[in-house]
C-alpha positions as CSV (number, residue, x, y, z in Angstrom):
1,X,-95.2,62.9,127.8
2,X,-96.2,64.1,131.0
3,X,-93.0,64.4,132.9
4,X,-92.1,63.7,136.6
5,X,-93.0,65.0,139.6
6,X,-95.6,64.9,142.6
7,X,-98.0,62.0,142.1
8,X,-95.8,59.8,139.7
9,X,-97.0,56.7,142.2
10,X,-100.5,57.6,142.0
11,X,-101.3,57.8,138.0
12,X,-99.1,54.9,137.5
13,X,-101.5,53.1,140.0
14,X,-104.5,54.2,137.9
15,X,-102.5,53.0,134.6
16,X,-101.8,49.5,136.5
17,X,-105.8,49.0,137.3
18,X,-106.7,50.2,134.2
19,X,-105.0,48.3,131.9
20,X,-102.6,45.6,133.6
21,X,-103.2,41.8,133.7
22,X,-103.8,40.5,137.0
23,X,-100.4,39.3,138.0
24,X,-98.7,42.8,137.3
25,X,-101.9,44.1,139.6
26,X,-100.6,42.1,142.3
27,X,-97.0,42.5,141.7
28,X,-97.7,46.3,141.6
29,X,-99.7,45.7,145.2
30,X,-97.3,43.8,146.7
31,X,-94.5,45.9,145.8
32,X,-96.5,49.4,146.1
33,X,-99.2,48.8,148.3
34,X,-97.7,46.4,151.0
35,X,-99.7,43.6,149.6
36,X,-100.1,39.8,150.0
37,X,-97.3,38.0,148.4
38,X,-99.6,35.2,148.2
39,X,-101.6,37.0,145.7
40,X,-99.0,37.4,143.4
41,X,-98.3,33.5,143.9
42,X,-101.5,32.4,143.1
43,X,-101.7,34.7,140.0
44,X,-98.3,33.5,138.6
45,X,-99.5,29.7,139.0
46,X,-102.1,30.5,136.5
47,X,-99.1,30.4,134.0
48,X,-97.6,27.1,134.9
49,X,-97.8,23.6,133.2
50,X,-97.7,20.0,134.4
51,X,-94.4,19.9,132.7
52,X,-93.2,22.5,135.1
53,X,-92.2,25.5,132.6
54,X,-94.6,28.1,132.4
55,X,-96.2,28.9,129.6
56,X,-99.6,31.2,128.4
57,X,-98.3,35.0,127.1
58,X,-96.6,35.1,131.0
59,X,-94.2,36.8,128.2
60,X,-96.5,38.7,126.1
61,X,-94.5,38.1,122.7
62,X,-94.7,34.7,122.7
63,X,-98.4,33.6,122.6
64,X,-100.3,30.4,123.4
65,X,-100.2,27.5,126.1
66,X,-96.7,25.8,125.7
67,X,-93.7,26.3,128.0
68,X,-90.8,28.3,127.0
69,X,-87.6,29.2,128.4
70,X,-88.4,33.1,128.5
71,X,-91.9,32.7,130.1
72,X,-90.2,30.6,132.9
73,X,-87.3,32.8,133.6
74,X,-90.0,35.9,133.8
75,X,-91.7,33.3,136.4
76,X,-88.4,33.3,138.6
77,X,-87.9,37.0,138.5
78,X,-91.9,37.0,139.8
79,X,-90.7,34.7,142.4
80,X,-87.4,36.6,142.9
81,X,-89.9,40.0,143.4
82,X,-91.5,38.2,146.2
83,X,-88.5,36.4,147.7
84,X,-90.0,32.8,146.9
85,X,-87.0,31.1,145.2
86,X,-86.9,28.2,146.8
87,X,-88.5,25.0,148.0
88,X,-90.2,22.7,145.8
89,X,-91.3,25.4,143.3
90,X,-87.5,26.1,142.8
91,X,-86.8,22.9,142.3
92,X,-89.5,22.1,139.9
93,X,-88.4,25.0,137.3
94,X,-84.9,23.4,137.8
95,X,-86.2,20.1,136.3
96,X,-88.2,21.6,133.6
97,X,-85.0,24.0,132.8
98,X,-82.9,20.2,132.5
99,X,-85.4,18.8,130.2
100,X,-85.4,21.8,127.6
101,X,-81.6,22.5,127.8
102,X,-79.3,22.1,124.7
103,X,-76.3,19.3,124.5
104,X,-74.7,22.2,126.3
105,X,-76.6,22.4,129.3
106,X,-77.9,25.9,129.1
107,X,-81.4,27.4,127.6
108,X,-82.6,27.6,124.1
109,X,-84.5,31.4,123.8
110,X,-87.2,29.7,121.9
111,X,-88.1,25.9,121.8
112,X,-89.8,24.4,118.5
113,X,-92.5,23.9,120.3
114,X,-93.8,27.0,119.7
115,X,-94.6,26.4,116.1
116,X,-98.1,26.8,115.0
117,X,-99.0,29.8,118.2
118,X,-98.0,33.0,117.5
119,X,-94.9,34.8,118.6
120,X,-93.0,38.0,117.6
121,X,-91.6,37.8,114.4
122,X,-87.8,39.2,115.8
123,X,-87.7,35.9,117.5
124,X,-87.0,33.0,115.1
125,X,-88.7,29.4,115.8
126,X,-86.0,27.2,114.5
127,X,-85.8,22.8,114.6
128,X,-82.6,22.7,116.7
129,X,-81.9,25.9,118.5
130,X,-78.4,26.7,120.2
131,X,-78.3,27.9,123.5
132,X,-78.3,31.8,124.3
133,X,-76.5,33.4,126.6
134,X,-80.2,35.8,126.4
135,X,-82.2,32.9,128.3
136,X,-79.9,31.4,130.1
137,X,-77.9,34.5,131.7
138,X,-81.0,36.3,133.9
139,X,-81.7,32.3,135.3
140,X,-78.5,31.3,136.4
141,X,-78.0,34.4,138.0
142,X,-80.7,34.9,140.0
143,X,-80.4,31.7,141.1
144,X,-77.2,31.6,142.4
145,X,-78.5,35.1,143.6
146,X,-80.9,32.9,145.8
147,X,-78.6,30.8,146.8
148,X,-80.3,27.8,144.8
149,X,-78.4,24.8,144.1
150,X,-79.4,22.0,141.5
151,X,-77.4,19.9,139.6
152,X,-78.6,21.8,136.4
153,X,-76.8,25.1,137.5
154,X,-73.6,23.5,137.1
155,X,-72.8,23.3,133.1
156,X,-75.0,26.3,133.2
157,X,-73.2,28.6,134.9
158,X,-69.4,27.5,132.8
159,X,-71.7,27.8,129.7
160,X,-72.9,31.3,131.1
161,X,-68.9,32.3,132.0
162,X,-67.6,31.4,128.7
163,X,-70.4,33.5,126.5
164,X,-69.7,36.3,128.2
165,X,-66.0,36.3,128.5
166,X,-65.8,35.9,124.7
167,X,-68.4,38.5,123.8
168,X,-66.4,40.7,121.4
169,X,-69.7,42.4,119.2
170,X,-72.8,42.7,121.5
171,X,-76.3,44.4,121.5
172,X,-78.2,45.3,124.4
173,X,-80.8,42.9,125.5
174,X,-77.2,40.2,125.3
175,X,-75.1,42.7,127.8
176,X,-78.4,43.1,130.0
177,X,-78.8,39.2,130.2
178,X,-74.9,39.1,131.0
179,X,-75.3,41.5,133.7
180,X,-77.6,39.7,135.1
181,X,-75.4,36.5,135.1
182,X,-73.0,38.7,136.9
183,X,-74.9,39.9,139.6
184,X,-75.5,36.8,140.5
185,X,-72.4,35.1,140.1
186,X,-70.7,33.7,143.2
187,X,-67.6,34.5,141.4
188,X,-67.3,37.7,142.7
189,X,-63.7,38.1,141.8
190,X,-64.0,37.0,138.0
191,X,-67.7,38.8,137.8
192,X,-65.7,42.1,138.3
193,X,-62.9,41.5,135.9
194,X,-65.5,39.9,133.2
195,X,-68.2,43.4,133.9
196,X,-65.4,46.1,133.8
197,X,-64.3,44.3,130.6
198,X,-67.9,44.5,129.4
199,X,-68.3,48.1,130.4
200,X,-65.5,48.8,128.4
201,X,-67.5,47.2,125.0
202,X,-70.8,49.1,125.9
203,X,-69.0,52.5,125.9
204,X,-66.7,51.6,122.9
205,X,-69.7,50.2,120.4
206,X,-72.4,53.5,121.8
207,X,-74.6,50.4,123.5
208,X,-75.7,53.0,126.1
209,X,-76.9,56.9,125.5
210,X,-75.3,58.7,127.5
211,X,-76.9,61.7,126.7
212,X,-80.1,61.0,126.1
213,X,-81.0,64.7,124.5
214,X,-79.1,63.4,121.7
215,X,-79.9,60.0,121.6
216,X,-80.4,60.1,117.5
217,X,-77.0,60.6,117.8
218,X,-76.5,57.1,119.2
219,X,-76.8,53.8,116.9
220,X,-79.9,51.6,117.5
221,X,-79.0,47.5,117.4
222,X,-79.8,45.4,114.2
223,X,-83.0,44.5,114.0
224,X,-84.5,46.5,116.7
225,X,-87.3,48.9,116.2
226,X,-86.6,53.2,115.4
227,X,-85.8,54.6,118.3
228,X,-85.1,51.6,120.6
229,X,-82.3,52.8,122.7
230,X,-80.9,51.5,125.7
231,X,-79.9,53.9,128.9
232,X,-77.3,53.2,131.7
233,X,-80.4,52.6,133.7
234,X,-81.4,49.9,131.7
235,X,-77.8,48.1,132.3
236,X,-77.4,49.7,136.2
237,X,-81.4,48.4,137.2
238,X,-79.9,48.9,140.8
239,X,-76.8,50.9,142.4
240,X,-76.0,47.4,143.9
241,X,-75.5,46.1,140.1
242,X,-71.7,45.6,138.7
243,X,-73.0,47.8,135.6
244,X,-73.6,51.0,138.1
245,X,-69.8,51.3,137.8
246,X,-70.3,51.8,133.6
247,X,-71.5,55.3,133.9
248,X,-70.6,58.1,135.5
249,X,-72.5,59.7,138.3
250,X,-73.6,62.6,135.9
251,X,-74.7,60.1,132.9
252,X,-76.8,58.5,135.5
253,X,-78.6,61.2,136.8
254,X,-79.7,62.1,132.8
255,X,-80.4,58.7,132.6
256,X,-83.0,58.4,135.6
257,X,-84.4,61.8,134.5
258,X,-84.9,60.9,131.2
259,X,-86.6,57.6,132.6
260,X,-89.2,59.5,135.2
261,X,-90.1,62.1,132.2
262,X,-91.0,59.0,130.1
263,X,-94.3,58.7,132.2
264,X,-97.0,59.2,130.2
265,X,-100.2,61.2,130.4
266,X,-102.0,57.9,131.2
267,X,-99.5,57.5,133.8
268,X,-97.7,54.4,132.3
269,X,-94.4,54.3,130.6
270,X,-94.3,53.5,127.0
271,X,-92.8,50.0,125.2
272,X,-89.6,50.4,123.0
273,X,-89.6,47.0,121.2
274,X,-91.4,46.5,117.9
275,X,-95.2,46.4,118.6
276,X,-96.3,43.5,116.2
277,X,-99.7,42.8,117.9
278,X,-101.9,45.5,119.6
279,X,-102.5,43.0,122.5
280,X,-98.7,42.2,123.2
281,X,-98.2,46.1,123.3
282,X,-101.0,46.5,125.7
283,X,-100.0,43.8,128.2
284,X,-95.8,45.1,127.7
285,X,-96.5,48.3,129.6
286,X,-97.4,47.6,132.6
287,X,-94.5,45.2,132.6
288,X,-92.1,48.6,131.5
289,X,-94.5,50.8,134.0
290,X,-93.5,48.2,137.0
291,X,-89.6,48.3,136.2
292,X,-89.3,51.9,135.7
293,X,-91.5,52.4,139.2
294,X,-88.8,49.9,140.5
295,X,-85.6,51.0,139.1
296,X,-86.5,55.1,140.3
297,X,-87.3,53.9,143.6
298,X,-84.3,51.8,144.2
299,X,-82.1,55.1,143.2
300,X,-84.0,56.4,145.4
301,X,-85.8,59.4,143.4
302,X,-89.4,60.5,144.9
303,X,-92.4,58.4,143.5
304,X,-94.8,61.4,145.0
């Protein structure tokens, strides 16, 4: 590992043109380089069908042409990234998101029609999927966080409220997606109550390592890959989030350290998740590299 310091900006910026696809090029332009938010636009259209979800690896575990649910909420965080939620391409996602939802209303993770591609094997293709609170959390909430509305967000959201409120066993990647919900939620009052309640689980089942010298000491989730721990930063992305409250202002400080020294000698930041397919592991790191860059900055620590 080669640590923080001076010049973290600069070999991470090497790492991106090295090795990046072209959107995360432009998203690292426009968010590093005062770039064209165009750009990023026009690279993220390359993902998107005439049925209005996107589709095409946009997220690199899931493979081939068909839209998904997870490939079209990472489309609205690109468009979150660049402050185009709205208009017509807004409302386009909205209808694609009403076509694929279950009886419910909310978002399947994964939609049969992804049979006969290639996707990660953690993520099970099934003939009638339920809805997750993992898809549909991170899209309600930046929506609402966008001030979008569509009839779709109703059910949605009461779907979304419900998951979390009765979340009694959890795992990670769930309590991030409910965070998400809850940053976004114009609920304010009840998004407080339902994150200091979840705060209270993520401390109580070791969800977070809190000290991240010892993290063997800390359980990884079932079915996750050796050594795939989650941090407070992972839960706390910003100090505007409701899970910033979590952790102590000492727990986060190790955290955010432990996250700069994680910058490699190529100058990107490594992927936790299982690595099934050399490609999806090559095309995940400059996804991680662009979110750790992110989450430093907005805590403010020097990018050199």
């Amino acid at each position: 590992m080669a640590g923080t310091g001076a010049h973290t900006l600069a070999r991470a910026e090497q790492f991106i043109w090295l090795t990046a696809r072209v959107l995360e090029q432009r998203r690292f332009a426009h968010a590093f380089l005062d770039g064209d938010p165009d750009a990023v636009e026009t690279a993220l259209t390359a993902y998107l069908n005439k049925d209005g979800g996107y589709g095409h690896a946009l997220e690199p575990d899931l493979r081939g042409p068909v839209s998904q649910p997870l490939h079209t909420a990472h489309a609205l965080s690109v468009l979150d990234s660049i402050d185009r939620c709205d208009g017509q391409r807004v409302e386009r996602i909205c209808r694609y998101l009403t076509e694929v939802s279950t009886k419910v209303g909310a978002l399947p993770a994964l939609l049969p029609t992804q049979r006969g591609y290639p996707a990660a094997p953690f993520i099970p293709i099934v003939d009638d999927p339920p809805a997750e609170l993992l898809a549909t959390g991170p899209v309600v909430g930046l929506l609402h966080g966008n001030q979008v509305w569509h009839a779709w967000l109703f059910r949605a959201t009461d779907f979304c409220w419900s998951a979390v409120e009765a979340l009694e066993q959890s795992h990670p990647y769930e309590v991030e997606a409910a965070v998400a919900f809850l940053d976004g939620a114009p609920d304010r009052v009840r998004a407080e109550v339902a994150a200091d309640r979840l705060g209270r689980l993520v401390r109580e089942q070791r969800l977070a390592v809190l000290a991240p010298s010892r993290r063997a000491e800390f359980p990884v989730a079932t079915g996750y890959a050796p050594g795939e721990h989650h941090f407070p930063h992972d839960y706390a992305r910003t100090p505007g989030s409701l899970a910033r409250r979590w952790f102590t202002d000492e727990e986060l400080e190790r955290s955010l350290d432990h996250l700069a020294a994680e910058q490699q000698d190529d100058g990107g930041w490594p992927v936790t998740w299982r690595q099934w397919a050399p490609g999806t592991a090559l095309e995940g790191r400059p996804l991680v590299t662009l979110r750790a860059l992110e989450t430093l900055r907005s805590y403010g620590r020097p990018l050199g």
